[in-house]
C-alpha positions in Angstrom: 0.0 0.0 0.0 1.3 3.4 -1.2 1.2 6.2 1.8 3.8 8.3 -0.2 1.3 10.8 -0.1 -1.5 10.4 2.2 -2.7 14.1 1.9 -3.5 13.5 -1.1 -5.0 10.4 -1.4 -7.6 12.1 1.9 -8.2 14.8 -0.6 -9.0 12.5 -3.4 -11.3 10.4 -1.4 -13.4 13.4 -0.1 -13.9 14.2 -3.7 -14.7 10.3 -4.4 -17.3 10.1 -1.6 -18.8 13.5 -2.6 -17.9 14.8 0.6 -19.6 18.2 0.4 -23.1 16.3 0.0 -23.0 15.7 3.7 -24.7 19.2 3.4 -27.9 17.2 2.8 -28.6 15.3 6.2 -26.5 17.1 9.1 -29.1 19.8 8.6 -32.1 17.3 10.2 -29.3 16.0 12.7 -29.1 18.7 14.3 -32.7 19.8 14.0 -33.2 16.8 15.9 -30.8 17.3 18.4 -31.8 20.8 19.0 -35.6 19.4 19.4 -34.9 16.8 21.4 -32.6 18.9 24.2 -35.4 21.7 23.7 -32.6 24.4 23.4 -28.9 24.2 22.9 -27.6 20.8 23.6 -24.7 20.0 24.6 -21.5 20.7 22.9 -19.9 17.5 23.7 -23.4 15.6 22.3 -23.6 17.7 19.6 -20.0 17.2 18.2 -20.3 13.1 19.1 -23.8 13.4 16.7 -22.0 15.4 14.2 -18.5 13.0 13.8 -21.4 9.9 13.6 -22.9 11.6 11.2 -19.9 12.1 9.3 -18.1 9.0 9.5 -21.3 6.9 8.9 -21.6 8.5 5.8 -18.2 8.6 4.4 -18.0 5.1 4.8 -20.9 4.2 3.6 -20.2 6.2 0.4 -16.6 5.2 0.3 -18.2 1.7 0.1 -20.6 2.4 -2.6 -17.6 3.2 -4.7 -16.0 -0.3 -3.7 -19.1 -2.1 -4.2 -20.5 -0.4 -7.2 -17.0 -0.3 -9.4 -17.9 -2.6 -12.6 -21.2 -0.5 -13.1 -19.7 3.2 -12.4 -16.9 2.4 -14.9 -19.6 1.7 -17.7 -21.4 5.0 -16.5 -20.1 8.2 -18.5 -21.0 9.9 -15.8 -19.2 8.3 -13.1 -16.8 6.5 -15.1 -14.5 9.1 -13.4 -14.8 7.4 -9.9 -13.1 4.5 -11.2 -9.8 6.7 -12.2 -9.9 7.9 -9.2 -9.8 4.9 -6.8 -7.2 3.9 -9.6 -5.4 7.0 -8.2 -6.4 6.1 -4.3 -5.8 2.5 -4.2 -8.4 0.0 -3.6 -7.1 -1.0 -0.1 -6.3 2.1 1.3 -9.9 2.8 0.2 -10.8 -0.2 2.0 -9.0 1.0 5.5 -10.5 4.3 5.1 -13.7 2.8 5.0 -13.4 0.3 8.0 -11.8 3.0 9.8 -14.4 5.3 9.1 -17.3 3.2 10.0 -15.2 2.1 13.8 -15.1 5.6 14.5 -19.0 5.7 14.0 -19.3 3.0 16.4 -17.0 4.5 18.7 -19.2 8.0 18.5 -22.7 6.1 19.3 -20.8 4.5 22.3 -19.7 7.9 23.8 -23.3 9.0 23.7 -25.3 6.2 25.2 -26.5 2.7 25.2 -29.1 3.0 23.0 -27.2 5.1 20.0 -24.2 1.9 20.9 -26.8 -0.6 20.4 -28.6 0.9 17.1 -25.5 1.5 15.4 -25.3 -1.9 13.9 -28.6 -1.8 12.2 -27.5 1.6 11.1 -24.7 0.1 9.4 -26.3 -2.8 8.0 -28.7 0.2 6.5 -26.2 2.4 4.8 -23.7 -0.5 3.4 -27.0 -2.5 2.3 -28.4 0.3 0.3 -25.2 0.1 -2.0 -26.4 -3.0 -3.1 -30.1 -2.5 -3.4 -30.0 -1.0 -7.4 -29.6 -4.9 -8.6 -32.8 -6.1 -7.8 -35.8 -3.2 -6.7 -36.7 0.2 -8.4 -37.2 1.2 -4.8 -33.4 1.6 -4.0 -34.3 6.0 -4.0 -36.0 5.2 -0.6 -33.8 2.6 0.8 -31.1 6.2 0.0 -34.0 8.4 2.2 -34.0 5.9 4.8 -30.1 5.2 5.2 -30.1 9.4 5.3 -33.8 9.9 7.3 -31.6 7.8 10.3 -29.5 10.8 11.3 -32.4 12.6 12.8 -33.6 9.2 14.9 -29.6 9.0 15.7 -29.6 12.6 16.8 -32.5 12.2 18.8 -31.1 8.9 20.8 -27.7 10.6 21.4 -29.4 13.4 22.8 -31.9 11.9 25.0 -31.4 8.1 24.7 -34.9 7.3 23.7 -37.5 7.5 21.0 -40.4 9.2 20.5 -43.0 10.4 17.5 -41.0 13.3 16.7 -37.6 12.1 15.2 -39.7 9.2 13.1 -41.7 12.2 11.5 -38.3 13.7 10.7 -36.9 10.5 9.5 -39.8 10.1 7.2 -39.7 14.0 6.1 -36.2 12.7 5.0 -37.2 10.1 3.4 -39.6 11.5 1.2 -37.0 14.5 0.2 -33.9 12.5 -0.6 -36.2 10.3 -2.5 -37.9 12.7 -4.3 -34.7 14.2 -5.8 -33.2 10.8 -5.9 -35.7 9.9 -8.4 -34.6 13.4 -10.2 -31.5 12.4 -10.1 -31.6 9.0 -11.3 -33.4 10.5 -14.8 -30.2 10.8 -16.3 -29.1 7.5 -15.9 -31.9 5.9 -17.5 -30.6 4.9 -20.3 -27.1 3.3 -18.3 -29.6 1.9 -15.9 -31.5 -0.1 -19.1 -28.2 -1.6 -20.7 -26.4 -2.6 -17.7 -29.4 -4.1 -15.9 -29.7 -2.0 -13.0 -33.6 -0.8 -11.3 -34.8 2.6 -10.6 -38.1 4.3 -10.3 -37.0 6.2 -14.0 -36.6 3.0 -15.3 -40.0 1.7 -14.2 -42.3 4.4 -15.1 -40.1 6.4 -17.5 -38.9 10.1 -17.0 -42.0 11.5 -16.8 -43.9 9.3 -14.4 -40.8 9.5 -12.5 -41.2 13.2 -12.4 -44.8 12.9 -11.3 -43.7 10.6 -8.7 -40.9 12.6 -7.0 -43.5 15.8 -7.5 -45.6 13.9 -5.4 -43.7 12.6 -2.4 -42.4 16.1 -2.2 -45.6 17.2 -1.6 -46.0 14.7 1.2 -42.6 15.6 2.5 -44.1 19.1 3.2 -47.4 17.3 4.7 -44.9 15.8 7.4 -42.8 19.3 7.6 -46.0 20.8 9.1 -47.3 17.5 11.4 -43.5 17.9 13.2 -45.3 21.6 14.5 -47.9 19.6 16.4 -45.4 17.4 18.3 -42.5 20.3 19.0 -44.5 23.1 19.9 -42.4 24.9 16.8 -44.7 27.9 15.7 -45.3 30.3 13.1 -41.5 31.3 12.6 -41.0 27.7 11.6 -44.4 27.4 9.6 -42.9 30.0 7.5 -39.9 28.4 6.9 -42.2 25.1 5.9 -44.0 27.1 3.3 -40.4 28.4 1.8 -39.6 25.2 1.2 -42.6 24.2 0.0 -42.0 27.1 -2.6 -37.9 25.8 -3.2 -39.5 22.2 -4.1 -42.2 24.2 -6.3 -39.1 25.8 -7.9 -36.7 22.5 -8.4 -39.0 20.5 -10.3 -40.1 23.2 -12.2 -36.4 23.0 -13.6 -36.7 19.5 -14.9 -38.6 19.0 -17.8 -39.2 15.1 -19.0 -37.4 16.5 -21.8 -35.1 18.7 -20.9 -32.9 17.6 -17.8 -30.0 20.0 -18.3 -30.9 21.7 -14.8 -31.0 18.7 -12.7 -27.5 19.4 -10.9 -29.1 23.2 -10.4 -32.1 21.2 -9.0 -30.6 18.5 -7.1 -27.3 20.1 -5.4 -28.3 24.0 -5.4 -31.9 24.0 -4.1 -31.7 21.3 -1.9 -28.7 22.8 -0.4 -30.9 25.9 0.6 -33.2 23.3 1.6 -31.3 21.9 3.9 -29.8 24.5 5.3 -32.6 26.9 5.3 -34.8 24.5 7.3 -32.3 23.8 9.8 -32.0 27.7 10.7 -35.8 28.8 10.8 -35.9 25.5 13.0 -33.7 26.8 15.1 -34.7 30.6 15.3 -38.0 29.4 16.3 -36.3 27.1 19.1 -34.8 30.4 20.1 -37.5 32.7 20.0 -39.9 30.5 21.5 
């Protein structure tokens, strides 16, 4: 194994695993943990929930590029993964990945029995989904479930027990991720169709695919405003509900069934503000109330 330069074989994999999308699901962590300690936890919590966050995700995606490797190479558009694990190495992608998912485990320990004891079925969650795109078209919500868990997992660390509220975040989650999931996955149709692989596209074509993320994004917002009834959060965070109700509005009027130039504009750019957005209104109204 090659550690001539480990710097930048670190800064490669972070650009492997995508590691600026972790944008899309510390937001509802720390809603959740803000929720659950009705305030400002605290810091030592918070940063535990935040490096599980983290660490579960990088290896899950480091795995996904393992795993998925004789597809992705096929793929014009990810054909470029495969260079760069060329670039990486295979096994020290393999250590990063082992390592990264320890650490995990290590995090959920420090916070409490519970998080300690969940964290397996976490796992088995997040390196299962890799695998899920060779036999179901519903692989987009095994995706929102493996990213609905950090609000559950934020929850537990924070109070070491479950209740309605972090399930109706988990399930906001699921229905966003996917919803633009099923976006996403448009332009791989046509790889999808020669190589074998399911997806919702695939089953209903791009425009019943459309329809279909349209739809659950509606529901998301549904869920968004049921959270209110079991927080206490009021019209500061209402708001902030109809916003995004407005962003989602906007994304999928960027994707056309034909015309899907926009969808990185729809899928990284809007549901960055998303994300981000409703994590700050959340908190505001934490505050203010």
């Amino acid at each position: 194994m090659n550690f001539s330069n480990p710097w930048k074989k670190i800064v490669s994999i972070l650009d492997l695993i995508k590691f600026s999308h972790t944008l899309f699901s510390f937001p509802f962590a720390v809603m959740s943990a803000f929720l659950a300690a009705g305030g400002f936890p605290g810091l030592k919590q918070l940063l535990l929930i935040l490096a599980a966050l983290i660490t579960a995700r990088s290896a899950a995606m480091s795995f996904n590029r393992l795993v998925d490797t004789a597809y992705d190479m096929h793929n014009p558009r990810t054909a470029y993964r495969v260079e760069l694990q060329k670039k990486i190495g295979r096994r020290y992608l393999w250590v990063f990945t082992i390592l990264c998912i320890v650490l995990f485990v290590f995090c959920a320990w420090m916070l409490n029995q519970l998080a300690f004891f969940m964290s397996p079925l976490a796992a088995l969650i997040i390196f299962g989904y890799s695998y899920t795109k060779r036999f179901t078209h519903f692989s987009h919500f095994i995706l929102g479930l493996a990213l609905g868990l950090s609000p559950i997992g934020a929850w537990v660390g924070i109070q070491g027990t479950l209740t309605a509220t972090p399930f109706l975040l988990a399930f906001a989650v699921v229905l966003w991720t996917a919803g633009f999931d099923i976006i996403y996955a448009c332009q791989d149709l046509e790889h999808d169709v020669k190589s074998g692989l399911y997806s919702i596209p695939k089953k209903l074509g791009i425009r019943g695919a459309l329809i279909l993320s349209a739809v659950l994004h509606l529901f998301m917002v549904g869920v968004l405003l049921a959270v209110s009834h079991y927080t206490g959060l009021g019209i500061v965070y209402t708001i902030g509900v109809s916003i995004v109700a407005a962003l989602l509005l906007y994304e999928h009027s960027l994707v056309k069934p034909k015309d899907l130039s926009r969808i990185n504009t729809a899928f990284f750019t809007v549901n960055g503000i998303i994300s981000v957005g409703l994590m700050g209104i959340t908190l505001i109204d934490i505050f203010v109330r």
